[in-house]
Backbone as ProteinMPNN parsed JSONL, in Angstrom:
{"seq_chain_A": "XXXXXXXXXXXXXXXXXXXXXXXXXXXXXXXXXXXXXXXXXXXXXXXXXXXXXXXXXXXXXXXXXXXXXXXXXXXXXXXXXXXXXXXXXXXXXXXXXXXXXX", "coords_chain_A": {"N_chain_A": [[0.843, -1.155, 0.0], [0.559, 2.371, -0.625], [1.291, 5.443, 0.439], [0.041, 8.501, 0.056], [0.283, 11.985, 0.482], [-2.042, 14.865, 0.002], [-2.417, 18.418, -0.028], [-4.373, 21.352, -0.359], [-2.568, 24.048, -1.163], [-0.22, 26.744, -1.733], [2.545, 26.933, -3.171], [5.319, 27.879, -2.295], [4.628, 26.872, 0.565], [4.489, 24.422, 0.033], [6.91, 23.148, -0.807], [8.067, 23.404, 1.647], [6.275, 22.273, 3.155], [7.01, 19.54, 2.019], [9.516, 19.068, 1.766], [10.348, 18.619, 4.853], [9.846, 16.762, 7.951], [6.997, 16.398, 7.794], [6.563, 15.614, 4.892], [8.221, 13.154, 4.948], [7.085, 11.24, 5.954], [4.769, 10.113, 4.213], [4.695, 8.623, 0.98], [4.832, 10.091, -1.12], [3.642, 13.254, -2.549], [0.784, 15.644, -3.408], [0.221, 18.43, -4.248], [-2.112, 21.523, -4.613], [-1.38, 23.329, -6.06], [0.89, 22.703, -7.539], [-0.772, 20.595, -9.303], [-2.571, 22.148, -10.373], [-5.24, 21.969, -10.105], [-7.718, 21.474, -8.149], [-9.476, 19.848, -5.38], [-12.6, 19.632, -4.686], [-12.78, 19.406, -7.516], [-12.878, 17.445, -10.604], [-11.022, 17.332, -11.785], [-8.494, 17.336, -10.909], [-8.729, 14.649, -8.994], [-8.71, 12.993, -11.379], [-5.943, 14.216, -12.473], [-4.47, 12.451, -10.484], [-5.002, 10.101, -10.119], [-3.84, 9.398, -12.737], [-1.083, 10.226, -12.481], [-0.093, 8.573, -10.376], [-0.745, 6.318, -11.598], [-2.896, 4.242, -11.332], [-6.389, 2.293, -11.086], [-9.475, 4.496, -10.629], [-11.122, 2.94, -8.48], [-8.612, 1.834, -7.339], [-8.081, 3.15, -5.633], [-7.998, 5.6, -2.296], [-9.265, 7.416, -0.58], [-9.162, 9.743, 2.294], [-10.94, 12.042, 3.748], [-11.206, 15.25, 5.524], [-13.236, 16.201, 4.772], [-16.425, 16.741, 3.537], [-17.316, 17.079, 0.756], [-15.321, 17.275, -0.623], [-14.812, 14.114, -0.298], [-17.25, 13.515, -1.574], [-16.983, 14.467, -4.012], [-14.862, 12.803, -4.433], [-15.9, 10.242, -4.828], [-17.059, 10.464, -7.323], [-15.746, 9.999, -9.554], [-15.548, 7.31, -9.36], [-13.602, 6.45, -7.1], [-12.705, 5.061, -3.85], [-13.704, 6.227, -0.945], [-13.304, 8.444, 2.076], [-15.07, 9.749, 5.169], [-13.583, 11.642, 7.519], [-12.791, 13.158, 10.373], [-10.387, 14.747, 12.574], [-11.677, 15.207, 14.933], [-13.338, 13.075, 14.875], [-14.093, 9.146, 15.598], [-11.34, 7.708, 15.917], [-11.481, 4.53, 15.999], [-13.902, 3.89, 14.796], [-13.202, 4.809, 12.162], [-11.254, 2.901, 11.423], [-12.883, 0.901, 11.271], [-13.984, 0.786, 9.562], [-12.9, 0.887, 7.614], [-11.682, -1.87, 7.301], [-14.102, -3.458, 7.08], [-14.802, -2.772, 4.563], [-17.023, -0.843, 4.25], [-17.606, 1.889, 3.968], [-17.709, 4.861, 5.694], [-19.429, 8.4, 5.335]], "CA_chain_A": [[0.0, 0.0, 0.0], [1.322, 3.338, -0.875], [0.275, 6.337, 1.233], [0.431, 9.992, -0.371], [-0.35, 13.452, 1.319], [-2.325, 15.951, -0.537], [-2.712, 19.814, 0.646], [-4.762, 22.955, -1.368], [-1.442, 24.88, -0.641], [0.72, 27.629, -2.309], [3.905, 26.491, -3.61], [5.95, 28.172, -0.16], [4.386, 26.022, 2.026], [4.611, 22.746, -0.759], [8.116, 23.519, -0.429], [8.207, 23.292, 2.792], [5.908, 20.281, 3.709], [7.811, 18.712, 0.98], [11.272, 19.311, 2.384], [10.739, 18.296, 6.49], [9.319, 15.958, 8.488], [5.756, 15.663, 7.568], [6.662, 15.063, 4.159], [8.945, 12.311, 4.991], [5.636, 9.879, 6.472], [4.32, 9.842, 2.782], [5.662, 8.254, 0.041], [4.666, 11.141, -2.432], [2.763, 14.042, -1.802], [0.047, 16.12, -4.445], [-0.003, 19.656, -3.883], [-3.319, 21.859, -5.56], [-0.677, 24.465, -7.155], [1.081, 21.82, -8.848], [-1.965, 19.974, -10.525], [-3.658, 23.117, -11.007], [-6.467, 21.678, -9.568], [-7.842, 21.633, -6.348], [-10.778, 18.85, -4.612], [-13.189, 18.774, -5.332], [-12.894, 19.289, -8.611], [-12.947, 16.325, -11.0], [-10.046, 17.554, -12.705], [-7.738, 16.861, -9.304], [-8.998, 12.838, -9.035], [-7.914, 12.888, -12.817], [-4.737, 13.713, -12.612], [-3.739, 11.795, -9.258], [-5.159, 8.756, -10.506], [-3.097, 9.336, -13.82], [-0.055, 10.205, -11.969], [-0.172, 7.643, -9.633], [-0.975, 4.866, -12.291], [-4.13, 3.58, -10.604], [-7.378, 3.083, -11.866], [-9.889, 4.725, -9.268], [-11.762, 1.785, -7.569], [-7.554, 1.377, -6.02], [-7.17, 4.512, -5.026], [-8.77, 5.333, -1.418], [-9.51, 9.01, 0.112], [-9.411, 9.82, 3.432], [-10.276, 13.448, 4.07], [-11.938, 15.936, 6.368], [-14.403, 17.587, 3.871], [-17.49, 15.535, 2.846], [-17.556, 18.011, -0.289], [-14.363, 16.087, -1.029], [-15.411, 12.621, -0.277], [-18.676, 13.076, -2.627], [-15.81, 14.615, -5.423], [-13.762, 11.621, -5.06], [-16.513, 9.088, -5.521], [-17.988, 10.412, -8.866], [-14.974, 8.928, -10.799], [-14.792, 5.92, -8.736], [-12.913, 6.129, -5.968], [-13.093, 4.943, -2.604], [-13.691, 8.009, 0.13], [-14.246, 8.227, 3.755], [-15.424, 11.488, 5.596], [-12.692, 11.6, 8.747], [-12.218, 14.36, 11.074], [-9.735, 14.346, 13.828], [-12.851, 14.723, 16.078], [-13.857, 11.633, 15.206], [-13.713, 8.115, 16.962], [-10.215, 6.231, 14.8], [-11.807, 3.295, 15.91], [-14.851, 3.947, 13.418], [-12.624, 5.048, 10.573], [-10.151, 1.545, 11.354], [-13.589, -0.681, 11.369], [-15.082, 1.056, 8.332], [-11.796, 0.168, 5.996], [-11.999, -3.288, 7.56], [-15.254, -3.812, 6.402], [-15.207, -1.959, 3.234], [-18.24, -0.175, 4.634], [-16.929, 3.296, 4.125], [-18.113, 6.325, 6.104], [-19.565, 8.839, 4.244]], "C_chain_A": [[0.904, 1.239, 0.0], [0.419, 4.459, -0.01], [0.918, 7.985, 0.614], [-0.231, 11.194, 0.386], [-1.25, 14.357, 0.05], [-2.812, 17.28, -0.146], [-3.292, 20.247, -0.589], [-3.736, 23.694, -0.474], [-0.644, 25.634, -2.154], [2.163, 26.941, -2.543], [5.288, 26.965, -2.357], [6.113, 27.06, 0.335], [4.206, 24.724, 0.884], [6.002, 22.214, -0.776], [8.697, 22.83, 0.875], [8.082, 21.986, 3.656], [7.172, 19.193, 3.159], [9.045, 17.956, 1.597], [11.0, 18.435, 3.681], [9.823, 17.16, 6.556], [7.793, 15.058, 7.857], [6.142, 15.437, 5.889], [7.585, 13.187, 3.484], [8.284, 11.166, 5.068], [4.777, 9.589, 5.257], [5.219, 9.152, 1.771], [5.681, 8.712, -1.563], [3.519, 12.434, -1.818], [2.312, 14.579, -3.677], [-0.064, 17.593, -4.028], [-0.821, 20.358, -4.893], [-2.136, 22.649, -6.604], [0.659, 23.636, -8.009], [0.478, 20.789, -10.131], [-1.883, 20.59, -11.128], [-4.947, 23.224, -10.64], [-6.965, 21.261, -8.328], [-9.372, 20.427, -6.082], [-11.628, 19.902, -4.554], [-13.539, 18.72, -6.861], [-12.648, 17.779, -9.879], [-11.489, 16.481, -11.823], [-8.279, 16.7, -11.795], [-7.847, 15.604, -9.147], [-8.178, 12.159, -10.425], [-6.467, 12.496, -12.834], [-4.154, 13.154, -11.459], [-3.917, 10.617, -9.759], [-3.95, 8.671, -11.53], [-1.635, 9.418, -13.344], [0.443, 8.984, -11.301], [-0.195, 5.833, -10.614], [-1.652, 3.805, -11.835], [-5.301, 3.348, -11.335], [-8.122, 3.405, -10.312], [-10.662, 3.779, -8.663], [-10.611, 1.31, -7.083], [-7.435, 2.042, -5.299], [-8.699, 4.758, -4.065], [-8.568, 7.076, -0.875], [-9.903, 9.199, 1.303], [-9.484, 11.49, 3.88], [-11.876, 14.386, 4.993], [-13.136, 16.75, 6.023], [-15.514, 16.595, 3.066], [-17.584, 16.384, 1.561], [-16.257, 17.14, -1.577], [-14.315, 14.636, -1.231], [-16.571, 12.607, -1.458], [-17.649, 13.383, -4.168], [-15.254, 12.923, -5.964], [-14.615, 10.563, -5.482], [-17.258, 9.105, -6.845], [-17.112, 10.055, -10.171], [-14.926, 8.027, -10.187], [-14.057, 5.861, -7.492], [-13.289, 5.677, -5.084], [-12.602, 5.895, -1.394], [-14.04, 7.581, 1.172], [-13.97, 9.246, 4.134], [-14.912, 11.128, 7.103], [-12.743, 12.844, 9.085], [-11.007, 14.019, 11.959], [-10.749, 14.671, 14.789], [-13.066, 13.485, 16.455], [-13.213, 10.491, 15.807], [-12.571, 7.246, 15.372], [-10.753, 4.872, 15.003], [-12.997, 3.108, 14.768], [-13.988, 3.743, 12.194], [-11.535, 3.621, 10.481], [-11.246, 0.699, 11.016], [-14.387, -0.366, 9.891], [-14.008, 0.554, 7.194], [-11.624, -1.221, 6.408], [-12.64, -3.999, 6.956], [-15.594, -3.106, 5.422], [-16.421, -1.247, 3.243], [-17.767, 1.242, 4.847], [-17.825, 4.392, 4.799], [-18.747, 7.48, 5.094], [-20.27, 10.878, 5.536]], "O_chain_A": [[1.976, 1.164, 0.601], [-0.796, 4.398, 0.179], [2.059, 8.417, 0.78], [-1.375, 11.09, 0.829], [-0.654, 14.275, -1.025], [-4.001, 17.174, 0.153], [-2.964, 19.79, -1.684], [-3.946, 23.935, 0.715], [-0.563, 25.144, -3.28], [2.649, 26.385, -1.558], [5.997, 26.159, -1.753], [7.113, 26.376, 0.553], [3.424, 23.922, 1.393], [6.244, 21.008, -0.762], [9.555, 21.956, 0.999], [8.788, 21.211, 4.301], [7.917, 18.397, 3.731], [9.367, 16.786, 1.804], [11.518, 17.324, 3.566], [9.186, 16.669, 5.624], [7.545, 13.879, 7.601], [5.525, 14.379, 5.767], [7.595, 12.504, 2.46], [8.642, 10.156, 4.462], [3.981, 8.665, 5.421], [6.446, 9.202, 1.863], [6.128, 8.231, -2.604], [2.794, 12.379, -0.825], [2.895, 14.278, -4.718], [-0.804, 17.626, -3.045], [-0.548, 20.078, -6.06], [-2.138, 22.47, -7.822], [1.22, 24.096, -9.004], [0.903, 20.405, -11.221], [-1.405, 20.443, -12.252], [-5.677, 24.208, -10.758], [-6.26, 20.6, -7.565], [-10.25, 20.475, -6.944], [-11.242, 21.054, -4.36], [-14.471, 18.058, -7.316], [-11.804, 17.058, -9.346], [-11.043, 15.521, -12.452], [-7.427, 15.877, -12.129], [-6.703, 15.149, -9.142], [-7.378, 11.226, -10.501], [-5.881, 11.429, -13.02], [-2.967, 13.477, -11.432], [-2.892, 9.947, -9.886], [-3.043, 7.897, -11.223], [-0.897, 8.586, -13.872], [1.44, 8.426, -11.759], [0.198, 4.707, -10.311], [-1.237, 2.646, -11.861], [-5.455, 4.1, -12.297], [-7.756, 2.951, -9.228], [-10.976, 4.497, -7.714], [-10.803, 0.359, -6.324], [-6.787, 1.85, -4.27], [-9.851, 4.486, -4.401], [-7.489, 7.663, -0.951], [-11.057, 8.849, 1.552], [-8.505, 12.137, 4.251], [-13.081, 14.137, 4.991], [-13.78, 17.594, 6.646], [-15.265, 15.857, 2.113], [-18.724, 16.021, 1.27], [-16.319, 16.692, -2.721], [-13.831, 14.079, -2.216], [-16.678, 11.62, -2.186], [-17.635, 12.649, -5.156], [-15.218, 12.253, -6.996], [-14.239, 9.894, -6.444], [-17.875, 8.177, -7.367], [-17.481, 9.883, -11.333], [-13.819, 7.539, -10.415], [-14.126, 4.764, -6.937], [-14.52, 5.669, -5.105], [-11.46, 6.188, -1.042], [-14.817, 6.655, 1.405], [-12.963, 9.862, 3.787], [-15.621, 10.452, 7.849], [-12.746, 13.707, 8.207], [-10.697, 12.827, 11.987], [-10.409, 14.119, 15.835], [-13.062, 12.897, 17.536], [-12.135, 10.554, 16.397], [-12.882, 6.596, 14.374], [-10.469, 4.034, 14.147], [-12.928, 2.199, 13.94], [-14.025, 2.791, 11.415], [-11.052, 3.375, 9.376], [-10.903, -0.338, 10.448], [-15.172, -1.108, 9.3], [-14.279, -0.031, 6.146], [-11.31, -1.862, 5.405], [-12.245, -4.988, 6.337], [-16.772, -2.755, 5.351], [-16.91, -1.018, 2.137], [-17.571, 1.645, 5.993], [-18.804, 4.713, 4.126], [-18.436, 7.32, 3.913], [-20.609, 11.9, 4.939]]}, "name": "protein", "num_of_chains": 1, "seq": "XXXXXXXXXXXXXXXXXXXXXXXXXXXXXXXXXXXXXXXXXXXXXXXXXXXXXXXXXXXXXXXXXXXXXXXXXXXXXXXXXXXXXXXXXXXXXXXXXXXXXX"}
């Protein structure tokens, strides 16, 4: 399993992530101002999938914005609507059981 970061960030701070620590716990990162395109746009799923060399029913979305989650599933993907509020034990039993959050 491959795990990538993606921010809507300015090229600065893509830089930045990029460079230190938190970019180090990924094993690629997507930044919006290098697509061009930003979530939820369909354009953004596009080219990650294409980059990535996936088709989307591999590729899995984990992100804090249900606006995002409904983006990622209209090409296919698989999404789940996480906060850090929420209980990790939900979001561990929902990719378990392929019963995704929404």
């Amino acid at each position: 399993m491959s795990i990538k970061l993606q921010k809507d960030t300015e090229k600065s701070i893509a830089h930045h992530k990029t460079a230190t620590s938190v970019g180090a716990r990924f094993d690629g990162a997507f930044f919006s101002c290098r697509l061009e395109w930003q979530k939820p746009d369909h354009g953004f799923y596009s080219a990650v999938a294409r980059e990535i060399g996936c088709l989307p029913a591999e590729i899995l979305l984990i992100d804090d914005s249900s606006a995002n989650v409904v983006g990622a599933k209209a090409p296919g993907w698989n999404a789940v609507h996480f906060r850090i509020v929420d209980d990790l034990g939900s979001l561990t039993q929902s990719l378990e059981t392929g019963h995704h959050m929404v």
